[in-house]
C-alpha positions in Angstrom: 9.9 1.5 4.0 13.4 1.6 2.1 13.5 3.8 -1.2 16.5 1.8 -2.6 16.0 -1.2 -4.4 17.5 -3.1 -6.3 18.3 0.1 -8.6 18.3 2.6 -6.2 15.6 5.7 -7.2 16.8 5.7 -10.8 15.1 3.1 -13.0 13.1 1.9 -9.9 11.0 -1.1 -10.1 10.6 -2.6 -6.6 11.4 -1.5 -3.4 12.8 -4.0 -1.3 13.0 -4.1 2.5 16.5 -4.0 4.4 17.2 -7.9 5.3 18.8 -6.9 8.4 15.2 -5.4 9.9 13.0 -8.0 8.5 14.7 -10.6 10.6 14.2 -8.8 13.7 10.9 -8.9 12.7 11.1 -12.3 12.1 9.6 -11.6 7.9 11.0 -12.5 4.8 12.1 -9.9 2.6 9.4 -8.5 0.5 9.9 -6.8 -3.2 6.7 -4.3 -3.7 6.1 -3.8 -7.4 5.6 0.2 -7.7 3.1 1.4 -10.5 4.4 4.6 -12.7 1.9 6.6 -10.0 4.0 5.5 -7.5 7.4 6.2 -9.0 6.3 9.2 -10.1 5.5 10.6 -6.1 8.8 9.1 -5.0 10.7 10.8 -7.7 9.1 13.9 -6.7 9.8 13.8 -3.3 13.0 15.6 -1.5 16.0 13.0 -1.2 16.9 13.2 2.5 20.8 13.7 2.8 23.0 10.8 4.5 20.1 8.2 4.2 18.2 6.1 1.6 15.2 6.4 3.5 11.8 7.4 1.9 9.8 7.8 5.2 12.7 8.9 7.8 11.8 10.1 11.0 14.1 13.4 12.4 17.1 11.5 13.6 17.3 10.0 9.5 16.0 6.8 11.2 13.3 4.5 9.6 10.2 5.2 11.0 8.4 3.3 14.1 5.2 1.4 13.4 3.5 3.9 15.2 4.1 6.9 13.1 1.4 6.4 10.6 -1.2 5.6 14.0 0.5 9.3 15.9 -0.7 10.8 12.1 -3.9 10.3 12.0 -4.7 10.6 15.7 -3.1 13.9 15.6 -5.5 15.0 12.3 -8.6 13.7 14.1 -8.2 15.8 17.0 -7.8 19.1 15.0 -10.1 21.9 15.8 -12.7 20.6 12.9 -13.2 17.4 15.1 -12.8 13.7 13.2 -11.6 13.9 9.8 -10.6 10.2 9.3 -13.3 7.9 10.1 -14.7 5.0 9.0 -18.3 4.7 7.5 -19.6 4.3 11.1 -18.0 6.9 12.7 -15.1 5.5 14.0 -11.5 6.8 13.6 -10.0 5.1 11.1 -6.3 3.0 11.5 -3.7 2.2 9.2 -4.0 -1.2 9.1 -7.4 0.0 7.5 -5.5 1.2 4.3 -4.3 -2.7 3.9 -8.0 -3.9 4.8 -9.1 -1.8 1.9 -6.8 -3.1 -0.5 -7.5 -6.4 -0.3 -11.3 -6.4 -0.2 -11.1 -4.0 -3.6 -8.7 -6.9 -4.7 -11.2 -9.5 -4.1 -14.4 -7.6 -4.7 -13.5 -5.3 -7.8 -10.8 -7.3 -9.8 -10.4 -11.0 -10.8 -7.0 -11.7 -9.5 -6.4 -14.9 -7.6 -6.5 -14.9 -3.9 -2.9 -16.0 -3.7 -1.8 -13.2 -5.6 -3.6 -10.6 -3.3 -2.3 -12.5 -0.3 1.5 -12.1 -1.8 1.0 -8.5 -2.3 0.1 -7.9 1.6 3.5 -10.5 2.3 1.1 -13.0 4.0 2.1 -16.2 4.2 0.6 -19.3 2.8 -1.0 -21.0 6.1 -1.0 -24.1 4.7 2.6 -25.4 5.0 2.5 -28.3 2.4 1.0 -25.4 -0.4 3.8 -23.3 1.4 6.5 -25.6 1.2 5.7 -26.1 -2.9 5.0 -22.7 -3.6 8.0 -20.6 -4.2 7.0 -18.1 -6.1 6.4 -14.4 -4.9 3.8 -14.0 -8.3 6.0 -11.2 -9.2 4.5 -10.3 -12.5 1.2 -10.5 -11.3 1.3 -8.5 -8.3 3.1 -5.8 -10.5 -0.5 -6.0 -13.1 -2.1 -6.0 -9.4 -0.6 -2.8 -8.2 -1.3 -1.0 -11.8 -4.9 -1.7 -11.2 -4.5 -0.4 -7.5 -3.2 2.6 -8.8 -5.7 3.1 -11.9 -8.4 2.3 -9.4 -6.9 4.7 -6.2 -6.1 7.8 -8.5 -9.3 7.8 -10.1 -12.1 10.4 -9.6 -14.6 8.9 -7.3 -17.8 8.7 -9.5 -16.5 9.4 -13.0 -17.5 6.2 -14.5 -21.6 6.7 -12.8 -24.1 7.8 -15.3 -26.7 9.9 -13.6 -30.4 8.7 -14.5 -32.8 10.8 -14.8 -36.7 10.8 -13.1 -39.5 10.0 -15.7 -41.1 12.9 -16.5 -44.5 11.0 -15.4 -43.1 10.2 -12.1 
């Protein structure tokens, strides 16, 4: 993922992907709306000299798809066995963190599907709809993304109210 957007780190709104490596991917380019959560960890984090990378690999490079996958595998196998795994057991994968997002999208908030669907950069299988409908729902995938965030920094529980046992029970 590319760190500069359209206003490089400063007054950052969106980060956009380079052109160049989403047609070797054979993808539009995508404009991510970041909430102030968001800004606020890439501002924090160490500007790498010589690139405008966010994630870089060693060699200043943009990551490979893998990296993310070679992460996790490598904390699971740490001498406290599996860390990262699913509600069944199972090691978790990073295509599980976009999985996640768009069922809290559809279960937990009322946004319209085409709007969750933007913010993963699916596209629109039918092509008529497609061919009509232009729009990347800017505006709402950035209310969409301050909800993620809201929702993802929140502490787990805070908003349960514990009942208590009759005393007759």
């Amino acid at each position: 993922m590319y760190g500069k957007g359209k206003s490089g780190l400063g007054p950052l709104h969106a980060v956009s992907f380079v052109e160049a490596q989403r047609k070797a991917l054979n993808l539009r380019e995508h404009t991510v709306p970041l909430s102030s959560s968001a800004l606020a960890l890439l501002r924090g984090l160490t500007k790498h000299s010589g690139t405008d990378l966010v994630f870089v690999s060693l060699k200043l490079t943009p990551l490979s798809d893998m990296a993310m996958s070679a992460l996790i595998r490598g904390m699971n196998e740490g001498e406290t066995g599996r860390i990262w795994t699913d509600a069944a057991g199972s090691p978790i994968v990073p295509h599980g963190f976009r999985s996640t997002f768009r069922v809290w999208a559809g279960e937990c908030t009322n946004t319209p599907r085409d709007v969750a669907e933007h913010a993963l950069a699916h596209q629109l299988p039918d092509r008529v709809e497609a061919a009509y409908q232009r729009s990347t729902l800017f505006e709402k995938r950035v209310r969409l993304m301050n909800e993620w965030a809201t929702w993802a920094t929140s502490t787990p529980g805070a908003d349960v109210v514990p009942l208590r046992r009759s005393e007759a029970a």
